[in-house]
C-alpha positions in Angstrom: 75.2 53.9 104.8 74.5 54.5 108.5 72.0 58.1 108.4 73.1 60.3 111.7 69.3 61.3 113.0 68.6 63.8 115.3 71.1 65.9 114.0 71.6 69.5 112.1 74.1 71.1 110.8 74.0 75.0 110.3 75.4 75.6 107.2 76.5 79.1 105.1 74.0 79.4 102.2 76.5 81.8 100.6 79.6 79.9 100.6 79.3 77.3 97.6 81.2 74.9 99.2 79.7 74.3 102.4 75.6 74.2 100.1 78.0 71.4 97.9 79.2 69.1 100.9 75.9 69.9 103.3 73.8 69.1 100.1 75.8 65.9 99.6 75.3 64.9 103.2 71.3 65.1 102.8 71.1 63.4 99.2 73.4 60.7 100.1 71.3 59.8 103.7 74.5 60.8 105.8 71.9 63.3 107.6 68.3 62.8 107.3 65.7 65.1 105.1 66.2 67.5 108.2 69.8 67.2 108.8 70.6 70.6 107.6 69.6 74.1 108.0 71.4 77.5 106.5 72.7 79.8 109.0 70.5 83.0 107.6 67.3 81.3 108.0 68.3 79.2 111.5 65.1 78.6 113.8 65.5 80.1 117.0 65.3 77.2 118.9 68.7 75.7 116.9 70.2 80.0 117.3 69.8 79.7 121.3 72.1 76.8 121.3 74.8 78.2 119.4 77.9 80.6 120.1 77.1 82.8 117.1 80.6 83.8 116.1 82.1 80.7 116.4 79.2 79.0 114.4 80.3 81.7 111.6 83.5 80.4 112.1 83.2 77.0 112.0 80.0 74.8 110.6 78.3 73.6 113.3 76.2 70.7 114.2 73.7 70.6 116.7 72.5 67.2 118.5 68.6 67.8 119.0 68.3 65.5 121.4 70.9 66.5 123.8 71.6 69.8 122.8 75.3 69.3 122.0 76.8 71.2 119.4 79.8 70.4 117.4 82.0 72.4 115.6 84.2 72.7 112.4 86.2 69.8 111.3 84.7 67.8 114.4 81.6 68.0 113.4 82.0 67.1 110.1 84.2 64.1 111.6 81.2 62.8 113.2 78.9 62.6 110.6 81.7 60.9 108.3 82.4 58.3 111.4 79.3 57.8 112.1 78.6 56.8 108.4 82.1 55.4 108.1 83.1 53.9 111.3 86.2 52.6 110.4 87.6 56.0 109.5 86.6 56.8 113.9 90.5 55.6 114.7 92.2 57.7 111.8 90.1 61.0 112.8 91.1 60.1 116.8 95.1 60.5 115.5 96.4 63.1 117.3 98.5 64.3 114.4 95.0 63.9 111.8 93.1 65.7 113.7 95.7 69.0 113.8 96.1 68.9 110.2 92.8 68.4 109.2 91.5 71.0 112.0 94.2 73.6 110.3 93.5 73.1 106.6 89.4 73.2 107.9 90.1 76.7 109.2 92.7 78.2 106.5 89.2 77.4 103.9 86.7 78.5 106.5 88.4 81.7 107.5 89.0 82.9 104.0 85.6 81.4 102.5 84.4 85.3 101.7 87.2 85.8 99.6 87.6 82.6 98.1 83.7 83.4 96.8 82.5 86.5 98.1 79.1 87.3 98.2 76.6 90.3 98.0 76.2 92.6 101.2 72.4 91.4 101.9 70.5 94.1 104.1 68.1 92.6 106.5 69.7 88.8 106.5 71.3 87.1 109.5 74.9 86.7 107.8 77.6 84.3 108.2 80.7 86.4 108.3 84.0 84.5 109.7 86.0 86.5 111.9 88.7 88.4 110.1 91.7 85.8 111.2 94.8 87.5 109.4 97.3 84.6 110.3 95.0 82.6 107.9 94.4 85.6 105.5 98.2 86.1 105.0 98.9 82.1 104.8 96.5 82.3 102.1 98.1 84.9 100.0 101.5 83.4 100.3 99.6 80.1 99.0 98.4 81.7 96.0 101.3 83.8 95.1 103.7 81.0 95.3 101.0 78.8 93.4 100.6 81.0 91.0 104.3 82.0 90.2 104.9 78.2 89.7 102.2 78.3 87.2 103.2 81.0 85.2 106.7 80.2 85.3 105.9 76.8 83.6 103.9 78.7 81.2 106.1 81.3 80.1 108.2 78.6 78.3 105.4 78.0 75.5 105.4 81.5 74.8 109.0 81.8 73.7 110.3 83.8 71.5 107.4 86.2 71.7 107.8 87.0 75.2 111.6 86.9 77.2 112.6 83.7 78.4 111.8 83.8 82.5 112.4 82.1 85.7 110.4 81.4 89.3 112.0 84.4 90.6 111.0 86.4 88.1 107.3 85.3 88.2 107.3 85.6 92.3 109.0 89.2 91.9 106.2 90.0 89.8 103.2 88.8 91.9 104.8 89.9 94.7 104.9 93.5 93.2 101.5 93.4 92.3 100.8 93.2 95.8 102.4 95.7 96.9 101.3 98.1 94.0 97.7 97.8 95.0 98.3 97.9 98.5 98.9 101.4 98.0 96.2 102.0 95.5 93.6 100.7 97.5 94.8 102.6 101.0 94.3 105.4 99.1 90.5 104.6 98.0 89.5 102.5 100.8 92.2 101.5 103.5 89.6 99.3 106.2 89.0 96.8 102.6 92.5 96.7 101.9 93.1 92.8 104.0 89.8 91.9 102.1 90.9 93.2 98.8 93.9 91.5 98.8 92.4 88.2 99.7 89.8 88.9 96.9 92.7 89.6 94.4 94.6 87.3 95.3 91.6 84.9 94.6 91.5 86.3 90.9 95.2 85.0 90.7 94.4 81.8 91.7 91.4 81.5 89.4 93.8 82.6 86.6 96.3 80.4 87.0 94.0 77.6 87.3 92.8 78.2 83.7 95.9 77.9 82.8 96.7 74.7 83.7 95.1 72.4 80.7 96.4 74.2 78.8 99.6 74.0 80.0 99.4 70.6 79.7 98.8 70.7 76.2 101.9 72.4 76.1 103.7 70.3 78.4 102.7 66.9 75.7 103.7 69.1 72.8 100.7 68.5 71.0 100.9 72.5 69.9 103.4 74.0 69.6 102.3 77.7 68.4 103.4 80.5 70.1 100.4 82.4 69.4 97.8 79.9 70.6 99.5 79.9 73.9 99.3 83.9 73.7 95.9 84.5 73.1 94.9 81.9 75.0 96.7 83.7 77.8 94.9 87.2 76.9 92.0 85.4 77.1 92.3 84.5 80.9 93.7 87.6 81.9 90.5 89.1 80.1 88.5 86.8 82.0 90.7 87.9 85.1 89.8 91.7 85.0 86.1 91.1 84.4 86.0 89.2 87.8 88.4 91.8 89.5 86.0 94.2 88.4 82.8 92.5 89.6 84.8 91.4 93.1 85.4 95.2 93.7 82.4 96.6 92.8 81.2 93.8 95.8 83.7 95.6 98.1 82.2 98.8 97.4 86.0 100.1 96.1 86.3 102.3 93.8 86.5 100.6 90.4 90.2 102.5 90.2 91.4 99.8 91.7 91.0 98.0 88.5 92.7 99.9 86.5 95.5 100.3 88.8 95.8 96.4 88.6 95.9 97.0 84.9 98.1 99.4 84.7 100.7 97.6 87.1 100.7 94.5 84.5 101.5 96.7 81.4 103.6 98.5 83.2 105.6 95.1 83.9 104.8 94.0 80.5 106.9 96.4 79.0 109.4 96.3 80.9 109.9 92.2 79.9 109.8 93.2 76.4 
């Protein structure tokens, strides 16, 4: 594997995803020993070169040698191609290279509520710009994701709870969007795009626990109502703990919670 020296790429230290891939880059000799360098800690020599908001934006790599930066999915391009060459031709498709550049900005621009991160005073912080096309594409994502989930799920837990459909599940989520939209106006209205994101994030996490277990389901090797239940009290335990700890990070008033609470009960009994 061809190693792309003389390059770095400015990386968030706070997003877990961009320490995975930039990490990989480095231990795998895509970059050299040097090839990487988090964006809170950049020199200023690497800083002058850089347009600062669209480096929060979008990863960037800087050329050392003749200053060129790169950014976003083109500079992660280049140091695949220059390690892969034969993928150079597939990333030059006009029709790869839109896609790619797309899904690359609908992660990047909702990275801090995909996996938010402590306000740290005194630190030189990679914040994306607020995009909300991206914002809202990614809450219609999850709530259609995660009504699909549930609505495959709520089969296994027949007869204890109402036999349901999509619609049902997608009314539901739907409402809970709207529910603590108001809530949160009330306690904090500038968080609310951020809140939503963040809970919308909870969602997502908790319909991705659901999911081997759903396959369980799915190859009948239980069968128990109950397992099924408690297994899915579990999660949503798990789900308010980290809707808890994601608005405490917002600096929202932890009403919010119970307001999220309150609107699933409140649902809850009026399915049974």
């Amino acid at each position: 594997m061809k190693t792309l020296d003389d390059h770095v790429i400015i990386y968030d230290d706070e997003c877990p995803m961009c320490n995975l891939y930039t990490r990989a880059f480095v231990q795998t000799k895509m970059l050299d020993d040097n090839g990487r360098q988090a964006y809170s800690a950049i020199s200023k020599e690497l800083q002058a070169l850089l347009d600062q908001q669209k480096a929060c934006n979008e990863i960037a790599l800087v050329n050392t040698n003749t200053k060129n930066v790169l950014y976003g999915i083109d500079s992660l391009f280049h140091v695949l191609g220059n390690s892969f060459p034969f993928l150079k031709p597939i990333f030059r498709l006009p029709g790869v290279h839109w896609i790619s550049k797309r899904l690359y900005s609908f992660v990047s621009y909702n990275r801090k509520v995909i996996a938010p991160a402590a306000n740290k005073k005194n630190k030189n912080q990679c914040i994306p710009t607020l995009d909300l096309k991206y914002r809202w594409l990614y809450i219609a994502f999850v709530w259609i994701v995660t009504s699909l989930v549930l609505n495959s799920y709520s089969p296994l837990l027949l007869p204890l709870v109402p036999k349901g459909n999509f619609y049902r599940e997608f009314a539901i989520c739907g409402g809970q969007i709207l529910f603590q939209s108001m809530v949160v106006r009330l306690l904090r209205k500038e968080k609310l795009i951020d809140y939503l994101g963040n809970m919308m994030t909870v969602s997502l996490i908790g319909a991705l626990l659901l999911i081997p277990v759903l396959i369980i389901g799915k190859l009948g090797l239980i069968v128990n109502p109950y397992f099924y239940m408690g297994y899915f009290m579990i999660v949503v335990g798990l789900m308010i703990l980290e809707h808890m700890r994601r608005v405490k990070l917002l600096n929202i008033h932890w009403s919010a919670t119970l307001g999220w609470i309150i609107y699933r009960l409140l649902v809850l009994t009026i399915i049974l």
